[in-house]
MDAnalysis code that builds the backbone (N, CA, C; Angstrom):
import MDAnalysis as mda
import numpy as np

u = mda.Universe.empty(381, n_residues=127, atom_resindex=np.repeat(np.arange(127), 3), trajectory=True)
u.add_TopologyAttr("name", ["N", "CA", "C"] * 127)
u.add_TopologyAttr("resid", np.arange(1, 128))
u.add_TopologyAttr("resname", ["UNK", "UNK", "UNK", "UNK", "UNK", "UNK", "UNK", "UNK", "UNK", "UNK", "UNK", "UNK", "UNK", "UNK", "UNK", "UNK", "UNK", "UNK", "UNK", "UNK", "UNK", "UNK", "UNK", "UNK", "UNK", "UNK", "UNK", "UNK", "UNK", "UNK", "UNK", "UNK", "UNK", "UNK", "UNK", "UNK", "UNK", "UNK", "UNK", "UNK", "UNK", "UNK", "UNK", "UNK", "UNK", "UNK", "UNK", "UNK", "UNK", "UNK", "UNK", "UNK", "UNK", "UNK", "UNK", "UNK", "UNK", "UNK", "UNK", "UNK", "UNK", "UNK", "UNK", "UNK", "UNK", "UNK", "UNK", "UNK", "UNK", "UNK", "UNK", "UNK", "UNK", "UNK", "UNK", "UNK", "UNK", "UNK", "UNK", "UNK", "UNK", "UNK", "UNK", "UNK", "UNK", "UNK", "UNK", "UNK", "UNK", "UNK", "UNK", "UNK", "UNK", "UNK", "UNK", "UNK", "UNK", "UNK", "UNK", "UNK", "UNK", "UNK", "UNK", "UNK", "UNK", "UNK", "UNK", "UNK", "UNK", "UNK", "UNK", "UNK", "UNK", "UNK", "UNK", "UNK", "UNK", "UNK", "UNK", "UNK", "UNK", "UNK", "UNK", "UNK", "UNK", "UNK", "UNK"])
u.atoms.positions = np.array([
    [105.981, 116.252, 117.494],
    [104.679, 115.892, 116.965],
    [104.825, 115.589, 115.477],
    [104.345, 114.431, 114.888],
    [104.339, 114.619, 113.448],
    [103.441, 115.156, 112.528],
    [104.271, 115.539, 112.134],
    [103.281, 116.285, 111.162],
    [102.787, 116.024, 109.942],
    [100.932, 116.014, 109.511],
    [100.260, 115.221, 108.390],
    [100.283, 116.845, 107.525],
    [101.288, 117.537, 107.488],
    [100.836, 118.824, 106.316],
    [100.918, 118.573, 105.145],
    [101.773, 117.663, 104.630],
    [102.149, 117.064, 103.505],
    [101.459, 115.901, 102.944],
    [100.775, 115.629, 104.215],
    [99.875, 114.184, 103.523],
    [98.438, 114.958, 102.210],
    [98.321, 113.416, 101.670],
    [97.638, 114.209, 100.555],
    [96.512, 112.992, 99.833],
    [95.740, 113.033, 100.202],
    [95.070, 111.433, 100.099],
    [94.557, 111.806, 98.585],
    [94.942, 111.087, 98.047],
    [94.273, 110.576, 96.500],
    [93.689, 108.889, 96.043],
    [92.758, 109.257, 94.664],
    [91.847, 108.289, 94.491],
    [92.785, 106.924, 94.342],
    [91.855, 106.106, 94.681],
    [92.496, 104.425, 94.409],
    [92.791, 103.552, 95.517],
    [93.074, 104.373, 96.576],
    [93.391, 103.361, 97.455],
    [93.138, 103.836, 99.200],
    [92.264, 102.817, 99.885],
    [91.413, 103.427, 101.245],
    [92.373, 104.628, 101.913],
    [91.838, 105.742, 102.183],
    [92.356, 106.665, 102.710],
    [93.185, 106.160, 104.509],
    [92.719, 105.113, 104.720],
    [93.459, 104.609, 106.022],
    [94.847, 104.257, 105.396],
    [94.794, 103.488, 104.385],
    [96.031, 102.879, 103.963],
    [96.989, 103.853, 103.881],
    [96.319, 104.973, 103.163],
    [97.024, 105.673, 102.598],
    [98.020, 106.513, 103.931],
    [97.466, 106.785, 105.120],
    [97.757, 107.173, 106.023],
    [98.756, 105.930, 106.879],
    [98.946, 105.195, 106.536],
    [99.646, 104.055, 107.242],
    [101.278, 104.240, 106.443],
    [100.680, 104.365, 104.753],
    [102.052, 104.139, 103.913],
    [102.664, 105.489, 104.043],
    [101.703, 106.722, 104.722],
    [102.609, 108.241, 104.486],
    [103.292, 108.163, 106.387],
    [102.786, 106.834, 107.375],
    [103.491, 106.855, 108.084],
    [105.186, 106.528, 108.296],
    [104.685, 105.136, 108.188],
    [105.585, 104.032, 107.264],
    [106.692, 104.971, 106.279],
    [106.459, 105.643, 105.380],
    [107.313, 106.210, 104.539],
    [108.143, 107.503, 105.210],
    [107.535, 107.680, 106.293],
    [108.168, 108.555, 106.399],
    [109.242, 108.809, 108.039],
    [109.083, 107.148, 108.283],
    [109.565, 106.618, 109.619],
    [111.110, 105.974, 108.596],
    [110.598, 105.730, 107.768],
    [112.044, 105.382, 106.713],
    [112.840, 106.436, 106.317],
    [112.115, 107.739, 106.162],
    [112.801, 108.858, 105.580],
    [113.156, 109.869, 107.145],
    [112.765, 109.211, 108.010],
    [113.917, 109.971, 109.118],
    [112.957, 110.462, 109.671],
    [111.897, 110.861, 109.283],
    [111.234, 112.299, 109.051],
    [110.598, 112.097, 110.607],
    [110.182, 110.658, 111.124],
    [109.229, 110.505, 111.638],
    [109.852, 109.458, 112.705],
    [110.154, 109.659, 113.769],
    [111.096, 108.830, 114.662],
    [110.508, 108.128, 115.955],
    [111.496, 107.040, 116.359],
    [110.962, 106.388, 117.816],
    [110.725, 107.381, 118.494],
    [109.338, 107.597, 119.076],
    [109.120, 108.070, 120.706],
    [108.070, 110.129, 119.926],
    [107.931, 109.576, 118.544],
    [107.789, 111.043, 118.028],
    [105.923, 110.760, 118.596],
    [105.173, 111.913, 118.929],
    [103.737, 111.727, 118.927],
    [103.217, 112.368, 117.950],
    [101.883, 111.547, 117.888],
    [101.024, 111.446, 116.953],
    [99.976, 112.716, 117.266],
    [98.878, 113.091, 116.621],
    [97.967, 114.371, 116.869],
    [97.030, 113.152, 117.191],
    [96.034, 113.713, 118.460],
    [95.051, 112.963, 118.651],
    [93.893, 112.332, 117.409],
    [93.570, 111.257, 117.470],
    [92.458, 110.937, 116.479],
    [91.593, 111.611, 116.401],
    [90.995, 112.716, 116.927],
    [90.091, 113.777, 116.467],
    [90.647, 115.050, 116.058],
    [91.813, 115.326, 116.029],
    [92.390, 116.140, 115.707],
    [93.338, 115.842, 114.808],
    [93.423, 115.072, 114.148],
    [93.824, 113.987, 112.818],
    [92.740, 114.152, 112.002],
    [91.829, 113.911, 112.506],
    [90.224, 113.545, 111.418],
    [89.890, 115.084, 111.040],
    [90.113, 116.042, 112.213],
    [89.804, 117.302, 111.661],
    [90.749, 118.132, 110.697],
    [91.481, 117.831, 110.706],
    [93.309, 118.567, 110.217],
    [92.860, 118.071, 108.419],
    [92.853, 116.633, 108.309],
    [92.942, 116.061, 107.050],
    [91.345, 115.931, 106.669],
    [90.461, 116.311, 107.699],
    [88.596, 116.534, 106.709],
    [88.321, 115.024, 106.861],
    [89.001, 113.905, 107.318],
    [87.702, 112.413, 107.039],
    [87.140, 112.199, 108.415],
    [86.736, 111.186, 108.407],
    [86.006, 110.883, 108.953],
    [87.028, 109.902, 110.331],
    [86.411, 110.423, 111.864],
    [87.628, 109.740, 112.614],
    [87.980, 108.109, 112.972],
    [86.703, 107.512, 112.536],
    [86.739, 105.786, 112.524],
    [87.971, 105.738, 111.468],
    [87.965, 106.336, 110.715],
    [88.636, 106.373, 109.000],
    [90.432, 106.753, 110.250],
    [90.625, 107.199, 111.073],
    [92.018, 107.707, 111.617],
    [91.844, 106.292, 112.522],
    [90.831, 106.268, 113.256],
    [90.664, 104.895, 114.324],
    [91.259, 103.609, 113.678],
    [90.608, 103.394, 111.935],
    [91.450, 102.277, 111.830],
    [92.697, 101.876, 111.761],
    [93.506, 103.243, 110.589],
    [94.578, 103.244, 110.327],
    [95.752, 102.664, 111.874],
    [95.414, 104.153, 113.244],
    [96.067, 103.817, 114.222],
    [95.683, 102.590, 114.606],
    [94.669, 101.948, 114.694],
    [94.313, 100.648, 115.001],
    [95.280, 99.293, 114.414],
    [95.610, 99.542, 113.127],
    [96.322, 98.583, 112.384],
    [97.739, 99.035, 112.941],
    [98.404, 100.188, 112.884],
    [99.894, 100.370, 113.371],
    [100.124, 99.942, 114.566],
    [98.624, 99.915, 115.767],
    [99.259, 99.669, 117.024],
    [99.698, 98.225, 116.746],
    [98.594, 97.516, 115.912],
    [98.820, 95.688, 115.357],
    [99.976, 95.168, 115.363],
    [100.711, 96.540, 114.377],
    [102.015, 96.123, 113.299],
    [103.275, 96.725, 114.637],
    [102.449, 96.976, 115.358],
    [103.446, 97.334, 117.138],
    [104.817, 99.107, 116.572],
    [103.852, 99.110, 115.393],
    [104.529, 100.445, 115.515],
    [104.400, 101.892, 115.537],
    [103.088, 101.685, 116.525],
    [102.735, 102.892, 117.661],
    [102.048, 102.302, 118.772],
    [102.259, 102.921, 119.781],
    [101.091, 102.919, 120.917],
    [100.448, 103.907, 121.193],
    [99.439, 103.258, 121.993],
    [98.857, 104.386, 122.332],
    [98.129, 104.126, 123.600],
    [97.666, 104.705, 124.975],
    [97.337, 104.635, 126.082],
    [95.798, 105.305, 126.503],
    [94.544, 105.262, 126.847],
    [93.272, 105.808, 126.950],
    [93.990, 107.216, 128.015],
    [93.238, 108.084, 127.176],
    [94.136, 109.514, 128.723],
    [95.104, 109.915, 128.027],
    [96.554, 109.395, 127.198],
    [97.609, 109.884, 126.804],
    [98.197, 109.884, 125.743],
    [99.047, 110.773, 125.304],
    [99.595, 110.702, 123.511],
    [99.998, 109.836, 123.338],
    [99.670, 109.249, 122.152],
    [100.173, 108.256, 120.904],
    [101.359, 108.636, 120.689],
    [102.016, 107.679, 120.501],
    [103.210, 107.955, 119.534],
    [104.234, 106.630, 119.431],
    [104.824, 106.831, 118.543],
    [105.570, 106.201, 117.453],
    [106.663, 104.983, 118.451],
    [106.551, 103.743, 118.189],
    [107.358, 103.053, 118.447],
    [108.593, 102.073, 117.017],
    [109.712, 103.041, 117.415],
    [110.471, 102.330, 116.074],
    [111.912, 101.987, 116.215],
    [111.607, 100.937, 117.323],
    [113.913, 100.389, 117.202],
    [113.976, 99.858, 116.268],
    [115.429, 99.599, 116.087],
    [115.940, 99.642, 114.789],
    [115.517, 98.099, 113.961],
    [114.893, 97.459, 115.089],
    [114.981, 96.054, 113.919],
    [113.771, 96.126, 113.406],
    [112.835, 96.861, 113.982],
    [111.348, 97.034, 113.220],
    [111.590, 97.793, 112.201],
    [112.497, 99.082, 112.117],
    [112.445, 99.930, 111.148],
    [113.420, 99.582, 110.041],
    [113.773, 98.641, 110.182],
    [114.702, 97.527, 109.257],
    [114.133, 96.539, 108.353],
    [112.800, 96.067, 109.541],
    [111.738, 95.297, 108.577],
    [110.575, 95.855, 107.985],
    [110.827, 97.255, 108.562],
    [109.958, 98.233, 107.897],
    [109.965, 98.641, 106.492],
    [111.741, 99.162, 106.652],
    [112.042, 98.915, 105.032],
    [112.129, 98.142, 103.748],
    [112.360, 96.602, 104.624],
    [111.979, 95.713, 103.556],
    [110.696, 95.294, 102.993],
    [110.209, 95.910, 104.061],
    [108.324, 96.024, 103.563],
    [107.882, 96.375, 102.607],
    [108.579, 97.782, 103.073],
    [107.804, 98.758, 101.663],
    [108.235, 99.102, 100.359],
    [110.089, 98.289, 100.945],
    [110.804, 98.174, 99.122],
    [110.256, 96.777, 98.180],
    [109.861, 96.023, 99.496],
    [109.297, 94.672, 98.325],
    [108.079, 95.449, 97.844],
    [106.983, 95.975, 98.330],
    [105.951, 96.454, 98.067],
    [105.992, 97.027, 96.687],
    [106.870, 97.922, 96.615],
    [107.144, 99.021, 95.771],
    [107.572, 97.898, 94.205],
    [109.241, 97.335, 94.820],
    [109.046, 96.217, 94.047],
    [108.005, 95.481, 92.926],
    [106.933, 94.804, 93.672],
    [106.125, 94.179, 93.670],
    [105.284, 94.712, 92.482],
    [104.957, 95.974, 93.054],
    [104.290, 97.116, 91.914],
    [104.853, 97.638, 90.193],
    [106.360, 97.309, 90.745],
    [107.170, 97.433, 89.396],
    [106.822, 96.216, 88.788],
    [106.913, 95.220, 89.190],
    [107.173, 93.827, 88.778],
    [105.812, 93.947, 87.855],
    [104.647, 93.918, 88.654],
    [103.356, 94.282, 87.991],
    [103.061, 94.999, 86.575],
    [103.815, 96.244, 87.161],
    [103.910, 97.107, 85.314],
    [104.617, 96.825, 84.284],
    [105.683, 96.138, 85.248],
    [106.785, 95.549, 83.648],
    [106.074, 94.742, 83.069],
    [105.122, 93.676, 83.930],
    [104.723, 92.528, 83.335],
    [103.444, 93.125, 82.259],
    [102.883, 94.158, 82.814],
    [101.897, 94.853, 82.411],
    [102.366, 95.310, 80.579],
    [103.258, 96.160, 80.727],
    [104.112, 96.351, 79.703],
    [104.675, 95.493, 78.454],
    [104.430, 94.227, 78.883],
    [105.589, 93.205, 78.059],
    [106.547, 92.998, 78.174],
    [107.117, 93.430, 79.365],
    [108.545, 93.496, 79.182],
    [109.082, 92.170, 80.029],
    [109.886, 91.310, 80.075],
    [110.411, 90.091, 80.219],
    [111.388, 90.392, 81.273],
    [111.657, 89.219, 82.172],
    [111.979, 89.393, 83.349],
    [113.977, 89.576, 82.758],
    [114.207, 89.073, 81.963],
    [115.119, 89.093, 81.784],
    [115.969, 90.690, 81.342],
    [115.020, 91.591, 80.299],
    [114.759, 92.777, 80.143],
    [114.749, 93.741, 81.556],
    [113.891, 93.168, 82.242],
    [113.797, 93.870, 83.510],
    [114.701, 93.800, 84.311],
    [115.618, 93.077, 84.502],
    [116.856, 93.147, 85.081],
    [117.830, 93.287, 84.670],
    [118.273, 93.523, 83.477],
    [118.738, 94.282, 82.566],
    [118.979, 95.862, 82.918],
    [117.681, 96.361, 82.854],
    [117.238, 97.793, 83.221],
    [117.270, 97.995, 84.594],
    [117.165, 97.206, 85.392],
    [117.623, 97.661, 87.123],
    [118.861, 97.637, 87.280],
    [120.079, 96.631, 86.506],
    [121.061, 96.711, 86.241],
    [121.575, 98.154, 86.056],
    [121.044, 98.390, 85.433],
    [121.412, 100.108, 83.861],
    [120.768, 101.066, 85.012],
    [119.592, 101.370, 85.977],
    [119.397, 102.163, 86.833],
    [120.282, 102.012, 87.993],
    [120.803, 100.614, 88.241],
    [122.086, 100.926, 89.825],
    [123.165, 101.195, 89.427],
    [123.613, 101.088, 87.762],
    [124.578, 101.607, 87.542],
    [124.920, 103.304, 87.736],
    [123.684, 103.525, 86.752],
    [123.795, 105.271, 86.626],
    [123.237, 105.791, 88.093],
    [122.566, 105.231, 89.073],
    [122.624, 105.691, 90.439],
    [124.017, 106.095, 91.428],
    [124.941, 104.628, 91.018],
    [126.365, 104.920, 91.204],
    [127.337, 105.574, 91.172],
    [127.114, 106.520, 89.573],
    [127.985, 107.206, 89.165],
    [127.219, 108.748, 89.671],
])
């Protein structure tokens, strides 16, 4: 069963999302695997306090993104071979990406600068 103990919804961004990216993140970090089940949508909505349309959408969008199902009558759970969870990752590193790109630009800092410094962070990651 996976487990939302760690989830932790904060301001800024729809609490569905937020439940999609602590899926997502954590189907990358192992944590959360093909064939793992989900807690029913009312027992999701009660665990984390919102509201269960607010769990309805989130699972609604993953069944979309085909990475869960779910059956009327039976547990949900997690669908993730390896080429989804491959494009899973490139998802959420461009994402993340994307967000850097944003603050550097935010910052002043020049693309040229900025790769510079990702340079200087895969180095010292290396060692």
């Amino acid at each position: 069963m996976v487990s939302f103990e760690a989830f932790r919804a904060v301001d800024g961004a729809p609490v569905y999302l937020q439940i999609i990216n602590f899926i997502k993140r954590g189907a990358i970090a192992g944590t959360i695997r093909d064939g793992d089940e989900l807690p029913s949508r009312r027992v999701l909505s009660a665990l984390l306090g919102i509201n269960p349309n607010t769990v309805q959408k989130a699972f609604h969008i993953l069944e979309e993104e085909h990475l869960m199902e779910s059956r009327t009558g039976a547990k949900s759970c997690m669908t993730l071979p390896p080429d989804t969870l491959d494009a899973l990752r490139r998802e959420v590193l461009s994402d993340e990406l994307r967000a850097m790109a944003r603050t550097l630009r935010q910052l002043g800092i020049s693309k040229e600068e900025a790769l510079r410094l990702i340079e200087q962070a895969w180095e010292e990651e290396a060692q």
